[in-house]
C-alpha positions in Angstrom: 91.0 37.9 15.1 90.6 35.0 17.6 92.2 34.9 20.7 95.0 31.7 20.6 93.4 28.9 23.4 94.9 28.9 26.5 96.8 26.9 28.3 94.7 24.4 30.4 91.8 23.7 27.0 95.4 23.6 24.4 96.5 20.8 27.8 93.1 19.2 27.9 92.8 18.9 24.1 96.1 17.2 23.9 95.2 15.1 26.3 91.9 14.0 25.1 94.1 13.2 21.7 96.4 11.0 23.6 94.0 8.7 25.2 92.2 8.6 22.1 95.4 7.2 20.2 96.8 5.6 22.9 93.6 3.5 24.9 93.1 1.4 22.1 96.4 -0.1 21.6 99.0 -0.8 23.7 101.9 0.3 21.4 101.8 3.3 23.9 102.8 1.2 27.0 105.7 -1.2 27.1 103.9 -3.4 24.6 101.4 -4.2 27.3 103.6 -6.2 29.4 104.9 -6.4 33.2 107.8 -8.5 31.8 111.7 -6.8 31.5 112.6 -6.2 27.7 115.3 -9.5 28.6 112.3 -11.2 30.4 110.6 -10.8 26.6 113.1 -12.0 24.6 114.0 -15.0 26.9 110.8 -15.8 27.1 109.6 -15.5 23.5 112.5 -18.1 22.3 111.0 -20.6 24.4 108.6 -23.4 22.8 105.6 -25.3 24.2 107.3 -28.6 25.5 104.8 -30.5 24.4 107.3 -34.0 23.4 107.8 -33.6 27.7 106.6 -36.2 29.5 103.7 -35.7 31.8 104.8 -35.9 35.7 102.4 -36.1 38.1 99.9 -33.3 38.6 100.3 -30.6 41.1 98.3 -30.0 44.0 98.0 -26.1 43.1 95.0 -24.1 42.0 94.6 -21.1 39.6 92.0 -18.8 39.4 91.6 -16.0 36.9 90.7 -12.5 38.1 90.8 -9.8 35.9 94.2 -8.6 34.7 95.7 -11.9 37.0 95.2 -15.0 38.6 95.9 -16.3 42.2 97.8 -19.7 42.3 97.2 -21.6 45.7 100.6 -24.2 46.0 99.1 -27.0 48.2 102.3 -29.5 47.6 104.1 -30.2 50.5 107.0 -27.6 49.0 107.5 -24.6 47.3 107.2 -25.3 44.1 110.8 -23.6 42.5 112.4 -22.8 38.8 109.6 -24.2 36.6 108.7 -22.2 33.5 104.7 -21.5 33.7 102.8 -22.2 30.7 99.1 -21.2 30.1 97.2 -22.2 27.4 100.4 -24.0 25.5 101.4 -20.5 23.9 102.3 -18.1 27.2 105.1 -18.3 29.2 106.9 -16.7 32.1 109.4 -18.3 34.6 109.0 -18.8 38.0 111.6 -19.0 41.0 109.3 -20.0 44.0 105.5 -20.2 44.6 105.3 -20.5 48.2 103.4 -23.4 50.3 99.9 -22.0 51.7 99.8 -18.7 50.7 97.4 -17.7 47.6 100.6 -15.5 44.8 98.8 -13.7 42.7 100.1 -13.1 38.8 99.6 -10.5 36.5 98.8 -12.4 33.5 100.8 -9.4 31.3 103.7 -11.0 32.3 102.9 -13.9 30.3 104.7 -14.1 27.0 104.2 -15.8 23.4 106.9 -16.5 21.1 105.8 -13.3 19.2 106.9 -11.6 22.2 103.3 -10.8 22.3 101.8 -10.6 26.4 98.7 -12.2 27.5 95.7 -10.9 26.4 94.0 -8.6 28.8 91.2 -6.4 28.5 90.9 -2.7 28.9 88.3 -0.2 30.8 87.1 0.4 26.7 87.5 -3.0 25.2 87.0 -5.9 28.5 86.0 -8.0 26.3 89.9 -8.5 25.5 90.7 -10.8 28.1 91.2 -14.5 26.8 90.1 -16.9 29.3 93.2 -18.8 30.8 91.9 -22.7 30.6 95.1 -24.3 31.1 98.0 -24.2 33.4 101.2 -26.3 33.5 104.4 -26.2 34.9 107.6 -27.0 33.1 111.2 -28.7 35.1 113.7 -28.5 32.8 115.8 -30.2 35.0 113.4 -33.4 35.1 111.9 -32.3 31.5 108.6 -33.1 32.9 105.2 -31.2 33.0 103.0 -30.9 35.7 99.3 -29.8 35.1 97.4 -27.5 38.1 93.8 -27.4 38.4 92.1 -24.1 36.9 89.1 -23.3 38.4 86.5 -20.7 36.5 87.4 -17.2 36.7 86.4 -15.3 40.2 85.6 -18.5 42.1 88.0 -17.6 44.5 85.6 -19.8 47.5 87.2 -23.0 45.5 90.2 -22.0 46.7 89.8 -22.3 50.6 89.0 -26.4 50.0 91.4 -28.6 51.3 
């Protein structure tokens, strides 16, 4: 009659069946997402402003960098209580982004009317990550949008020009 496992291979074998269901999906996190469960649903009601009119660009760049990117405000001020749109479909708010000082965002935070987070890729499946190609800012209290300049992922020497 065989002996019943023991402890740590019954432990390891369990584990070794939870990464295997759990890696390639993210139905085993928090959907995949840094954003509150009220962040998502605030989030996912809003649309793409796109009828806004266009204000003035921003002096602010993004860069991409793995699971975030690094937005470099070079207005004169903070830059406060915009909503943050990437791509047209991804949205998060934002309170401040200070003057000077590169703030780095985790794109997961970023949220489609599906309540869906932004893709990012995994250590099994990089590939994941869509590329974020375009960033705007949203005032609702001026109803205007504001682009930023994106620069291509990891070029984070474009950042440190004036």
């Amino acid at each position: 009659m065989p002996h019943p496992p023991h402890k740590p291979q019954l432990a390891a074998t369990l584990l070794l069946v939870t990464s295997l269901v759990c890696l390639p999906t993210t139905g085993c996190q928090t959907r995949g997402t840094s954003a509150t469960p009220s962040q998502v649903e605030e989030w996912s009601a809003w649309r793409y402003p796109a009828d806004a009119e266009y204000g003035r660009d921003y002096n602010l760049t993004v860069v991409q960098d793995r699971g975030g990117m690094t937005l470099t405000n070079r207005e004169p001020n903070p830059i406060r209580d915009h909503e943050l749109w990437i791509n047209r479909g991804y949205a998060r708010s934002v309170a401040s982004i200070p003057v000077g000082r590169p703030t780095a965002v985790a794109l997961t935070g970023f949220i489609n009317r599906y309540q869906e987070p932004f893709p990012v890729g995994t250590l099994l499946a990089p590939d994941k990550t869509q590329q974020v190609v375009a960033v705007e800012f949203y005032n609702p209290r001026t109803r205007t949008r504001h682009k930023a300049t994106v620069w291509p992922p990891g070029d984070r020497a474009l950042q440190l020009l004036p």
